[in-house]
Every structure is written in structure tokens, then in C-alpha cells.
LUMLUMKE-601046 format. One line per field, with one value per residue: z, x, y of N, C-alpha, C in turn; residue number from 1; residue in one letter. Coordinates in steps of 0.1 Angstrom, whole numbers, m for minus. Layout:
LUMLUMKE-601046
n_Z: Z|...
n_X: X|...
n_Y: Y|...
ca_Z: Z|...
ca_X: X|...
ca_Y: Y|...
c_Z: Z|...
c_X: X|...
c_Y: Y|...
resi: NUM|...
resn: a|...
end
This chain:
LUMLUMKE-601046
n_Z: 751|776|802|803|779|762|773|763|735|727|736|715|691|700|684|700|705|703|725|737|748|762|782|796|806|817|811|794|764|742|750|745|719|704|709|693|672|668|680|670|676|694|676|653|675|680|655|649|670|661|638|650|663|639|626|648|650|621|627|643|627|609|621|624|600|595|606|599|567|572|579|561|536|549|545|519|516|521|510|508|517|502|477|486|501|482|465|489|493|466|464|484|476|461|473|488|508|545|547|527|528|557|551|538|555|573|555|555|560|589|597|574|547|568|577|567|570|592|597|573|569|591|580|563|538|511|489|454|448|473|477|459|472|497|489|476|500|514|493|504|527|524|527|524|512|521|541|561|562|571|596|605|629|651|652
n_X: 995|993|972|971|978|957|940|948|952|926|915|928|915|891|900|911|938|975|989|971|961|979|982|958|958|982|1011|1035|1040|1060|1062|1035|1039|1055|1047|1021|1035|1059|1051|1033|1011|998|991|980|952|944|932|915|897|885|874|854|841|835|814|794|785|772|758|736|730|721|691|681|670|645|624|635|626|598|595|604|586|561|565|563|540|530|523|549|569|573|592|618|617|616|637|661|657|660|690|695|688|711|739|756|747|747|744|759|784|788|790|812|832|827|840|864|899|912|940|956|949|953|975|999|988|985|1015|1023|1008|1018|1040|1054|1051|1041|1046|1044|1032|1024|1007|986|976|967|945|930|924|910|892|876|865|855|864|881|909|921|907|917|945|945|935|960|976|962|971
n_Y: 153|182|187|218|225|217|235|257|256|251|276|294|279|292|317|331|351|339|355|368|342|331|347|347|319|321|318|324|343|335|305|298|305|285|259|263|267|247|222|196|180|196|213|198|195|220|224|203|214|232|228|210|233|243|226|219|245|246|229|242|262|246|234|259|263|259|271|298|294|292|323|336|324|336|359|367|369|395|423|446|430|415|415|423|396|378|380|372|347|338|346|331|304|303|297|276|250|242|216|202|210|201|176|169|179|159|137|145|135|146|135|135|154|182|177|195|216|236|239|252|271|290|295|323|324|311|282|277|249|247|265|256|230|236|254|236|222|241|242|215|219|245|272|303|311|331|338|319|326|355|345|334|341|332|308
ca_Z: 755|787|804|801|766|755|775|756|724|724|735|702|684|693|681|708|696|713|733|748|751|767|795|804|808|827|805|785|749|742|755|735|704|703|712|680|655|667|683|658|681|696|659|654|679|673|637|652|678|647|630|656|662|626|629|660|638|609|633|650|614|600|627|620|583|589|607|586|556|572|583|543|531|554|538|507|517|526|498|512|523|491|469|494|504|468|466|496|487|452|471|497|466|450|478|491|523|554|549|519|541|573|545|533|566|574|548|554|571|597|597|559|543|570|589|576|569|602|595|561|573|600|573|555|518|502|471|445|452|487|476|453|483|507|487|478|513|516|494|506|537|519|537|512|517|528|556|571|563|577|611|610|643|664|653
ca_X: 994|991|958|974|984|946|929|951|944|911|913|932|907|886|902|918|954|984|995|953|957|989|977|949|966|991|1021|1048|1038|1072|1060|1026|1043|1070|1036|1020|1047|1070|1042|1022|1000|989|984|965|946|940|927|903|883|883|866|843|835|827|804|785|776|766|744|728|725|707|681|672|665|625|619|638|623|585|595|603|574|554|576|561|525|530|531|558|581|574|605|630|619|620|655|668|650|671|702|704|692|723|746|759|742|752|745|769|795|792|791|825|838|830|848|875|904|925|953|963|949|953|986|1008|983|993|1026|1023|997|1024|1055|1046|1053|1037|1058|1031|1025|1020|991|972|975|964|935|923|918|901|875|867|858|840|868|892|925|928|902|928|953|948|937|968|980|953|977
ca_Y: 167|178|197|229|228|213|245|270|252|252|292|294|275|299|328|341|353|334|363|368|331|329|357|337|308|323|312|331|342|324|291|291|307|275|248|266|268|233|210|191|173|207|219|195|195|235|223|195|218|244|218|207|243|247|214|226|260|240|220|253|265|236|238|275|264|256|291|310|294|296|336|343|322|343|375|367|374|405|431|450|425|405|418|411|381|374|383|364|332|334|347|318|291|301|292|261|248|235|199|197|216|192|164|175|181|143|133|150|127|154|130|135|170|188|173|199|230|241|244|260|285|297|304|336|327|297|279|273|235|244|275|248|222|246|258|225|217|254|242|208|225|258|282|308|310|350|338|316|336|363|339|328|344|326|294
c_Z: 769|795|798|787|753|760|762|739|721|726|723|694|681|687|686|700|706|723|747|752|765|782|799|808|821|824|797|770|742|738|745|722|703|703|695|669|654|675|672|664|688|685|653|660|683|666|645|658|668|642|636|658|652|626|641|650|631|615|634|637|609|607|628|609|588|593|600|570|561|575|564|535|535|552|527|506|519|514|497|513|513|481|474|499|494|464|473|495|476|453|476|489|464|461|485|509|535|556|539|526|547|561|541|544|571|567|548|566|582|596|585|554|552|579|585|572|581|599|581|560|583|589|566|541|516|490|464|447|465|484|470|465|492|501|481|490|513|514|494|522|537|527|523|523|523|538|566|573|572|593|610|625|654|662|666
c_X: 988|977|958|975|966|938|937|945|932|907|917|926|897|882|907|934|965|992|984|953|964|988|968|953|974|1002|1023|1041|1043|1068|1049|1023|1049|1059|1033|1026|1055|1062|1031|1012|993|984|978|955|938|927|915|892|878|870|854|837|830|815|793|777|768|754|730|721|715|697|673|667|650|623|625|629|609|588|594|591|562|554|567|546|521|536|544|569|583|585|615|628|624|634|663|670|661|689|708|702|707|737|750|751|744|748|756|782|798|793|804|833|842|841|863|887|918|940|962|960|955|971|995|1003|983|1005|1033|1018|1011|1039|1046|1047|1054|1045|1039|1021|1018|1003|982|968|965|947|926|917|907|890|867|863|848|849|875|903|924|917|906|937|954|941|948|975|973|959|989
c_Y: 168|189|212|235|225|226|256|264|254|271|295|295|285|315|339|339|346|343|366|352|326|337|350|325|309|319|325|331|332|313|287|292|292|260|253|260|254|223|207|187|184|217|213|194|211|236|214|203|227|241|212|217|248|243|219|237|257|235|228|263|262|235|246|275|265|269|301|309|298|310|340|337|333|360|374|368|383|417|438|447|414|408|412|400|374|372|376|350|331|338|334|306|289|293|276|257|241|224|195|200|200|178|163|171|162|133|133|141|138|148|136|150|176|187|187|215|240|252|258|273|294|301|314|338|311|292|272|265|241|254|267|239|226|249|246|218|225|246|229|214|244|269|288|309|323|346|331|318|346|358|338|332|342|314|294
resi: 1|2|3|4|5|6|7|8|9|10|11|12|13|14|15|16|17|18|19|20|21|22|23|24|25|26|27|28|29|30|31|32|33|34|35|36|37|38|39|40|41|42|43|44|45|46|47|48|49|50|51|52|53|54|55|56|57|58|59|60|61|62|63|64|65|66|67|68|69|70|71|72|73|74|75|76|77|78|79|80|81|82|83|84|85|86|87|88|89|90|91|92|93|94|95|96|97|98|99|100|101|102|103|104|105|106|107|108|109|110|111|112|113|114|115|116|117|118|119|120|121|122|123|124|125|126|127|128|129|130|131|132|133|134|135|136|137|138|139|140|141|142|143|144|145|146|147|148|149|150|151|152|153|154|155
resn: x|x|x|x|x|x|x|x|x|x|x|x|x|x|x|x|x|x|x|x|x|x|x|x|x|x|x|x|x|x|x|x|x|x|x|x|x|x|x|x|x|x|x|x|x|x|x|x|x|x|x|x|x|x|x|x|x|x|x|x|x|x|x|x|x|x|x|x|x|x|x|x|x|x|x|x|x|x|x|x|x|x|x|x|x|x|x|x|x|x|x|x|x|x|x|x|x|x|x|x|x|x|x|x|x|x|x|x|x|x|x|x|x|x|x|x|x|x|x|x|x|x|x|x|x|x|x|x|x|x|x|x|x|x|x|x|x|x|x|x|x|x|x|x|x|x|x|x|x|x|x|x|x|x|x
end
């Protein structure tokens, strides 16, 4: 890939739409619809900075855990603010946390799950296999399907 085609990607990645991408760039909608939809190696590489920009989050995440948890410990001394802390505490137990996430993520080999979720994501009507496929990747990475779904035109 060539400089050009790694900046728009990465605009892509993060969320710019290929027409806002394609303007900044300075290239034809066209040109970075046809990269998108019929280059693999710039659809993967879409999918990787995605992925690294998930990873980054997760990081910036897991670092805010000790102050957040000492702010709600410190919630819970306070008569007032002792219910909802209460509540949030047994809210945020219940969920999954970003070490199992980015543990997932590692795991995860881009070559193989993801080679042709690209491509699958960009037709507009899944055949069955392809929706269990699809959504088995989803949830080794903790995403649903109607939330990359309906990204799909940042691909």
C-alpha cells in the first residue's frame, strides 16, 4: 500500500465516512469507494488500526479503573451519594472488563477471523452461515453486529 492509501485508511478507521475521507485526501469518492470494497490489503489494514484503536481505549480505560473505583469507594461514605454508588458498583460488577476484552483481542489472529469480515460487512444481505460467522467474531471482540453494521460505510 502506498502512503496515500495508509493516511485515508486510518481516516476511515477512525470513523470518518469514505466520501469525508476522500475530501481530505484530496481523491475521488470513486477511488476510495473501489480501495474499500475491492482492496483486501487496505481492508485489512482498516480492520487492524480499528483494532489498535480499540486497544489504545482499553489501555486508557484500564488506567482510570483505580480513580474511579477510589471516587465510588469515597461515594459510599457519603450518605447521599451512597445509593448510587451502590448501584454503579453492582452495575459495572456485572459487566465484562477491559482486561478480558484486550485479552480476547490478543488472541484474536486478523489474518483468519477477520480476512473476509470486511468484505461481508460491505454486501448488504448476509446468507445465514455468513451472520453466525460474523457474529462469532463480534463476540470474541465484545462488539454486536448492528454496531458494525450500521459502521459499515466508514469501510
Amino acid at each position: 500500500m502506498n502512503k496515500q492509501q495508509r493516511e485515508v485508511a486510518n481516516l476511515l478507521s477512525k470513523g470518518l465516512s469514505i466520501s469525508k475521507a476522500a475530501s481530505q485526501s484530496g481523491l475521488a469518492r470513486e477511488t476510495v469507494s473501489r480501495w474499500a470494497n475491492h482492496n483486501r490489503e487496505f481492508q485489512k489494514m482498516i480492520w487492524a488500526e480499528r483494532v489498535a484503536g480499540l486497544n489504545d481505549s482499553l489501555e486508557n480505560l484500564t488506567a482510570l479503573v483505580p480513580a474511579a473505583v477510589k471516587t465510588l469507594e469515597e461515594a459510599l461514605n457519603h450518605p447521599k451519594q451512597r445509593l448510587r454508588a451502590a448501584k454503579t458498583i453492582l452495575s459495572l460488577s456485572a459487566r465484562v472488563n477491559a482486561e478480558t476484552v484486550r485479552s480476547q483481542l490478543e488472541k484474536l489472529n486478523l489474518d483468519e477471523p477477520l480476512k473476509d469480515l470486511p468484505e461481508m460487512i460491505a454486501r448488504e444481505n448476509l446468507s445465514a452461515d455468513e451472520r453466525d460467522y460474523f457474529d462469532a467474531v463480534m463476540d470474541k471482540v465484545g462488539l454486536s453486529r448492528d454496531y458494525v453494521v450500521n459502521d459499515k460505510e466508514n469501510l
